[in-house]
C-alpha positions in Angstrom: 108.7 96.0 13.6 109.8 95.4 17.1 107.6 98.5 18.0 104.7 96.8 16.6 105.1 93.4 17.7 105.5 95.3 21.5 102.2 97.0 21.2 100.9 94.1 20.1 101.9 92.1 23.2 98.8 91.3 25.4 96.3 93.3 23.3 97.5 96.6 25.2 97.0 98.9 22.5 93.8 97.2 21.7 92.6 97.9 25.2 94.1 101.4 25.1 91.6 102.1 21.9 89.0 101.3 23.2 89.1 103.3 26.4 90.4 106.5 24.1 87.1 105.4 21.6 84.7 104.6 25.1 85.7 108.4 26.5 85.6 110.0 23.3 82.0 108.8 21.6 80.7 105.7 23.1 80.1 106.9 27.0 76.6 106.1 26.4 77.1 102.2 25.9 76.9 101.0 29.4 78.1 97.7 27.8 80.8 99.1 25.3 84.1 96.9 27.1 81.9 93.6 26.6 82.9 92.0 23.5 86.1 93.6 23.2 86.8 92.0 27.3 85.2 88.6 25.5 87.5 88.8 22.5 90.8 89.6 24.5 90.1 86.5 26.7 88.5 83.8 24.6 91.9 84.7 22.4 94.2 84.4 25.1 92.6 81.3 26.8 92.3 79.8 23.6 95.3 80.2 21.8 97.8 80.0 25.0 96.1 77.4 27.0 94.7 74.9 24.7 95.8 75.2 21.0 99.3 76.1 21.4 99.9 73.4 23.8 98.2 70.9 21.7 99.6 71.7 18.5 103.4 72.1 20.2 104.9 73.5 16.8 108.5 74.6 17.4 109.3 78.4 16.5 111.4 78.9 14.1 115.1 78.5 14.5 118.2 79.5 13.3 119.1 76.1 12.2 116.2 77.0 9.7 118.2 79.8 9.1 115.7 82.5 10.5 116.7 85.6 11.7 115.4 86.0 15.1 115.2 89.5 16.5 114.8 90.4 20.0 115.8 86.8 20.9 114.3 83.2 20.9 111.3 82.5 22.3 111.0 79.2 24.4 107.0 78.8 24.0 104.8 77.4 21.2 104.5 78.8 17.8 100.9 78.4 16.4 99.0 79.8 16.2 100.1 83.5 16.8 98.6 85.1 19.6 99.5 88.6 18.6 97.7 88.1 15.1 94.7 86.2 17.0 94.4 88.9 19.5 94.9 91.9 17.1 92.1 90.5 15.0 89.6 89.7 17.2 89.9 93.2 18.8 90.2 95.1 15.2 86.7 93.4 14.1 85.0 94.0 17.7 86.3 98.1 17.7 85.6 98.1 13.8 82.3 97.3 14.8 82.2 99.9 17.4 83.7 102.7 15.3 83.0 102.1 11.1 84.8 105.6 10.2 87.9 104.0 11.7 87.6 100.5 10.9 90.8 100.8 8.4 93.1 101.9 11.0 92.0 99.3 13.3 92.6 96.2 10.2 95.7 98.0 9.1 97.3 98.2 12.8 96.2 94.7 12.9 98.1 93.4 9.8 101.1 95.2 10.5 101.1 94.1 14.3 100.6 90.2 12.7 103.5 90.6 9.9 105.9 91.8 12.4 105.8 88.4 13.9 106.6 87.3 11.0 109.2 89.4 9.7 111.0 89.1 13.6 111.2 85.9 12.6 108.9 84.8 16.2 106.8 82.8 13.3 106.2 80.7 10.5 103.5 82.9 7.8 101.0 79.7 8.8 100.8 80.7 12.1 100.4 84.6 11.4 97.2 83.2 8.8 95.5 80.9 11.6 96.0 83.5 14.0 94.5 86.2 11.9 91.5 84.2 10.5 90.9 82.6 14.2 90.9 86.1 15.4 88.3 87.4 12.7 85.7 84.6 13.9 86.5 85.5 17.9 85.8 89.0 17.2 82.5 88.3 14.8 81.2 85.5 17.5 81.8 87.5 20.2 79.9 90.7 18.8 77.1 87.8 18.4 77.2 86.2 21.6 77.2 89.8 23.3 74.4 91.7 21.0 72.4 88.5 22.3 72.7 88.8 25.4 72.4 92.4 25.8 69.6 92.7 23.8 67.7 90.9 26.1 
């Protein structure tokens, strides 16, 4: 799990898919790294700079009797960023590539559960995460096929 909490962290892999999916069907789409660029940020921005601050829910701790591995973390807990981010990237590359969308939802599960199981989050944090990344990743297909289609 620490493995894929790791990849998870910053929407690396994310970004690493869909460079390996840009060079190896999509060269054509001169605007291919839009939404998945407008998914990574609008998560980041959103979750780390104005909801987790706001919110200010504690992680869990060992006087809950969690069992933290990889040590304690010192920021906010919800909602997740990894299952936010992992998410909104899986629907925007499931979008781009339908023959592989089950890899991309079932990376994305396992990437959110680990947080859970590490014991990083509460299971509320891991389902706002995951359903606030879903509607990233849908409005940012939107806001970008508008655009571009112009």
């Amino acid at each position: 799990m620490l493995l894929f909490s790791g990849v998870g962290t910053a929407g690396i892999i994310w970004f690493l898919l869909g460079v390996w999916l840009f060079f190896k069907e999509e060269t054509k789409d001169k605007w291919f790294f839009a939404p998945l660029i407008g998914a990574g940020a609008v998560s980041w921005f959103l979750v780390e700079m104005i909801l987790k601050p706001l919110v200010a829910r504690s992680r869990p701790g060992l006087e809950l009797g969690a069992i933290i591995v990889g040590g304690q973390s010192d920021t906010f807990s919800f909602p997740s960023g990894h299952a936010t981010i992992a998410f909104a990237m899986a629907v925007v590359l499931a979008n781009k590539e339908p023959k592989w969308k089950w890899i991309f939802y079932l990376l994305a599960v396992v990437i959110s559960l680990s947080r859970i199981y590490l014991g990083k989050h509460y299971p509320l944090d891991v389902l706002a995460g995951v359903l606030l990344g879903w509607g990233i990743g849908h409005l940012s297909l939107v806001i970008c096929y508008r655009i571009f289609k112009r």
